[in-house]
C-alpha positions in Angstrom: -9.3 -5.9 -35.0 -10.7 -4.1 -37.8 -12.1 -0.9 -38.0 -13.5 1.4 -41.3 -12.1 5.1 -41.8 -13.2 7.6 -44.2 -11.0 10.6 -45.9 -9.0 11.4 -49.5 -6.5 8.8 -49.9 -5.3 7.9 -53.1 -7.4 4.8 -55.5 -5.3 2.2 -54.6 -3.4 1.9 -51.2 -2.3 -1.0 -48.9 0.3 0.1 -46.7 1.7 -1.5 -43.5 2.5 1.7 -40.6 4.4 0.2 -37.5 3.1 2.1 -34.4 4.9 1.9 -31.6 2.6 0.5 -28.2 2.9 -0.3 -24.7 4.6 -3.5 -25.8 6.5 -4.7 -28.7 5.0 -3.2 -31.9 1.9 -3.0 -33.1 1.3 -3.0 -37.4 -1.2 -1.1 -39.0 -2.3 -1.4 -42.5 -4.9 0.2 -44.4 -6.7 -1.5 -47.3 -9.2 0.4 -49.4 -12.8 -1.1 -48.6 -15.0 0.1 -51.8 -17.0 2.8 -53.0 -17.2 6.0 -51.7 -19.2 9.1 -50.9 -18.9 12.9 -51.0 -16.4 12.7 -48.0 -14.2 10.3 -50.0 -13.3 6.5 -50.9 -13.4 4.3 -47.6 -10.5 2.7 -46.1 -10.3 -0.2 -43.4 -7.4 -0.7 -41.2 -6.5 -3.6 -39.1 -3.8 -4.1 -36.3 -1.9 -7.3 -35.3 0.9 -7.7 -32.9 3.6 -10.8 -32.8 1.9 -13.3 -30.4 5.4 -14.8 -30.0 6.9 -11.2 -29.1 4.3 -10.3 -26.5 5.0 -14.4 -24.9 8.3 -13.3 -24.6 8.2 -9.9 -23.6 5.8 -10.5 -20.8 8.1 -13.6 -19.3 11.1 -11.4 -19.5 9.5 -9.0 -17.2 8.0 -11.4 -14.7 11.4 -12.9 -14.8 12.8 -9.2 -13.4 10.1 -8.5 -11.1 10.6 -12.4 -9.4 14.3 -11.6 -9.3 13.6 -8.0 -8.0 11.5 -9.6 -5.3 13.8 -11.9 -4.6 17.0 -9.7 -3.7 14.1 -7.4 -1.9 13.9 -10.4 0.7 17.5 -11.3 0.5 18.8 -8.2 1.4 15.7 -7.6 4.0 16.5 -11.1 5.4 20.5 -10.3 6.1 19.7 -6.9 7.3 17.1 -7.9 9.9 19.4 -10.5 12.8 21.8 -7.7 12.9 19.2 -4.8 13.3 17.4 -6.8 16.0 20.6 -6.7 18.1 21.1 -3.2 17.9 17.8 -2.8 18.8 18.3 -4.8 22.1 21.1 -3.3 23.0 19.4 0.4 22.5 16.7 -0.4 24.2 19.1 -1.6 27.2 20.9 1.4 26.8 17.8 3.9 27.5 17.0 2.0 30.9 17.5 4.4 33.9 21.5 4.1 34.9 23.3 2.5 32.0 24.4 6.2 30.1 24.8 9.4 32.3 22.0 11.7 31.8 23.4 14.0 28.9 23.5 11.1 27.2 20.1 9.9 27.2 19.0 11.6 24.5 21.5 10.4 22.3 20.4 6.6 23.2 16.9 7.3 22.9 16.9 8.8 19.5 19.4 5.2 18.7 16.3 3.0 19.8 14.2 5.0 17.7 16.3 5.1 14.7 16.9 1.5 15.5 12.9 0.9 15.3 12.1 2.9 12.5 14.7 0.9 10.7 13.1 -2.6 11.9 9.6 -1.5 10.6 11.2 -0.7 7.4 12.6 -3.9 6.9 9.4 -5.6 8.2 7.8 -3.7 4.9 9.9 -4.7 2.6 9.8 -8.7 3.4 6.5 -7.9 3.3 6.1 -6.6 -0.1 8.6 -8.6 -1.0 7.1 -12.3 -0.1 3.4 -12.0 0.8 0.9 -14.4 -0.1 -1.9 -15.4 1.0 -2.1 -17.6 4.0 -4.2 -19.5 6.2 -7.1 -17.4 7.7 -9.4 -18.1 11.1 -11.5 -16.5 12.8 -10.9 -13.5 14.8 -12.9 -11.5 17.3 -11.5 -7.8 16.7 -13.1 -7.0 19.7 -10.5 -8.9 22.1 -7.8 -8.0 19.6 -7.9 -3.9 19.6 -8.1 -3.6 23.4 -4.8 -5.7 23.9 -3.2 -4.4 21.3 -4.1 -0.7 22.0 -2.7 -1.1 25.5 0.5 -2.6 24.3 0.8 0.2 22.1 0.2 2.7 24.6 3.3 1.6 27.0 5.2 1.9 23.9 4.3 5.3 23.0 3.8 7.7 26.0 3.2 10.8 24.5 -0.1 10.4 22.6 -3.7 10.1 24.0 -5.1 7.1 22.3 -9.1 6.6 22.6 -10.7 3.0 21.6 -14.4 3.0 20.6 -15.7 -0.6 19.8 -19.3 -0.7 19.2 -20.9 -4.1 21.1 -21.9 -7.3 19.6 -19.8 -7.5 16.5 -19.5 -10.7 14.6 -16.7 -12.4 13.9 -14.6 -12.3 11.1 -12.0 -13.8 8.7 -8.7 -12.7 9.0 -5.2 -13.1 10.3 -4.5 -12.0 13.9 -0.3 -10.8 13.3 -1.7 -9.1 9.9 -4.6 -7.6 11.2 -2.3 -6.3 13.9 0.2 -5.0 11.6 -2.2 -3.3 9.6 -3.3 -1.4 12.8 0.3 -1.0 13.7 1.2 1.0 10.6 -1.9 2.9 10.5 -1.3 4.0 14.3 1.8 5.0 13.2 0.7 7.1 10.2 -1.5 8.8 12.6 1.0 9.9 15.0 3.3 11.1 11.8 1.2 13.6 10.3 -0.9 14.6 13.4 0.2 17.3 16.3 1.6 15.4 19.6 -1.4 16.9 21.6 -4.2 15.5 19.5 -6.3 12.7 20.5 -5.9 9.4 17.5 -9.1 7.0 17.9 -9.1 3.7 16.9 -13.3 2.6 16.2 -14.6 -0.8 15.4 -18.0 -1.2 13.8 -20.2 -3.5 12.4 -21.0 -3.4 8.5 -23.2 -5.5 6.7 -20.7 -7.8 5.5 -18.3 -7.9 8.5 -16.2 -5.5 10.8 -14.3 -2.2 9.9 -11.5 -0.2 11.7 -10.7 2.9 11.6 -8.2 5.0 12.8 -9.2 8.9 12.6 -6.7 11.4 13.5 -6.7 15.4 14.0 -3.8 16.2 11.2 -3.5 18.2 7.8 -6.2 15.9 6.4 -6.2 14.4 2.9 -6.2 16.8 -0.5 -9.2 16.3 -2.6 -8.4 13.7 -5.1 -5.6 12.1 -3.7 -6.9 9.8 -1.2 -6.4 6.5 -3.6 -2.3 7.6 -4.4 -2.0 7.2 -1.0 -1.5 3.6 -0.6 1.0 3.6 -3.6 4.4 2.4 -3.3 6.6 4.9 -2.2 4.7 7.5 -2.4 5.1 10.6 -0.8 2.6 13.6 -0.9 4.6 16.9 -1.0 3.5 18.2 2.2 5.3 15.2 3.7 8.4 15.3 1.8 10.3 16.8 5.6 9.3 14.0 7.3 11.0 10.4 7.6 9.4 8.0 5.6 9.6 5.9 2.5 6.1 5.5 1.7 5.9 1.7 2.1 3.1 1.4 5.5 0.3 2.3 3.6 1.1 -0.2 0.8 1.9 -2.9 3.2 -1.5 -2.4 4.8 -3.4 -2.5 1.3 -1.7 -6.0 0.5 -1.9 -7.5 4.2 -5.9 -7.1 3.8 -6.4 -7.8 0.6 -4.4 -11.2 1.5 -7.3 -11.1 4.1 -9.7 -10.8 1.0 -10.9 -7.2 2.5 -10.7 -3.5 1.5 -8.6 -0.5 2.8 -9.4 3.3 2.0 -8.5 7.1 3.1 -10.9 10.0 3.2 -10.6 13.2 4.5 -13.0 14.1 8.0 -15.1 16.4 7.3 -13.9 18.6 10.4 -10.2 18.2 10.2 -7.8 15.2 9.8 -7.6 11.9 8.6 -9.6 8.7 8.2 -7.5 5.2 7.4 -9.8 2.6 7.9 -10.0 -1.2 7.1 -12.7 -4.1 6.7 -12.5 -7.9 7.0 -15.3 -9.8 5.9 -17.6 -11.9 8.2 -16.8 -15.3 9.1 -18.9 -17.8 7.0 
């Protein structure tokens, strides 16, 4: 690419400048290009970069980010038969009679420990492996009720409200991702929102299929920061005390756009959050 510059540089220049880019080095030269005016003699300058450096430089790194991936789901992989047995067994141990009572709370904080851990792991073969698969269609409407009252023997403490508006089409999607999607947004929800708030889970038609949302009564979102959200690992400050790796939100973003749809975040406009999803109509 060339470009012309004007300024006071001496009659007769051509000089090669490395400047150093976002990969491998880029070489800039300037070449006088002619006659002048009252600002000065003009100059044109032209920048090249190694074709064979930028080849290799690029397959070096998609050569670390395959073997990053791939000890990601290694390690995931060995991790998750053992975890799945100490889940049983602290799920067994919370049943009424197995510990005495002033040790209850000690077993029920194991399951939950236990579970977070399995979630994490769930993420992380997630992120690590994902592609796209082979999609149907799905009728959220018999999907959100079931899972909703699944999810509601599973977590006692929070008021859960389901509003599905009738008649909505069908769409394309993946039941067990479109289920994990809600999963981890339900579970964002009851992280960052008081215990005695109501979470709602909505379902509404849009011109080009179906989106869910789940609204909550929490700290809300800062102005501006709604799109960082759904980055890996990332944490907004205010959230810092709370357990969390900052991998559900990312794992939603890539479970529907496997789903070719759209996620987002906004603040509501009277308190809380808004994580919501779409999946496009069925064809």
């Amino acid at each position: 690419m060339e470009r012309v510059v004007m300024g006071g540089m001496p009659a007769e220049l051509a000089a090669a400048i490395p400047r150093r880019a976002a990969i491998g080095v880029r070489w800039q030269s300037l070449r006088k290009a002619g006659g002048g005016s009252g600002a000065g003699p003009r100059y044109r300058t032209s920048t090249a970069t190694s074709i064979a450096e930028l080849e290799r430089e690029c397959a070096e790194l998609r050569a670390a980010n395959q073997a990053k991936d791939e000890l990601l789901g290694l390690v995931s992989h060995e991790l998750r038969n053992p975890l799945a047995t100490i889940l049983v067994a602290a799920r067994r141990l919370t049943a009424p009679g197995y510990v005495v009572p002033s040790e209850q709370e000690t077993a029920q904080e194991l399951e939950r420990s236990a579970a977070r851990l399995a979630v994490i792991i769930e993420d992380m073969l997630i992120l690590a492996g994902g592609q796209p698969g082979d999609l149907e269609p799905l009728l959220v409407q018999r999907i959100l009720p079931k899972f909703l009252e699944s999810h509601r023997k599973r977590i006692v403490d929070r008021r859960f409200d389901l509003e599905i508006e009738p008649d909505l089409p069908t769409v394309t999607g993946h039941p067990g991702w479109t289920e994990q999607v809600i999963e981890n947004l339900l579970a964002n929800a009851e992280k960052y929102s008081p215990t005695e708030t109501t979470i709602t889970v909505s379902a509404v038609a849009e011109a080009d299929g179906v989106a869910i949302r789940v609204l909550d009564r929490g700290g809300g979102i800062a102005p501006g920061r709604a799109g960082q959200l759904f980055a890996a690992f990332h944490r907004e400050e205010s959230a810092r005390a709370i357990p969390g790796l900052g991998l559900g939100l990312t794992v939603c973003k890539r479970l529907v756009e496997m789903q070719a749809g759209r996620v987002w975040a906004a603040p509501r406009p009277d308190g809380g959050s808004e994580f919501g999803f779409a999946l496009r109509r069925a064809e």
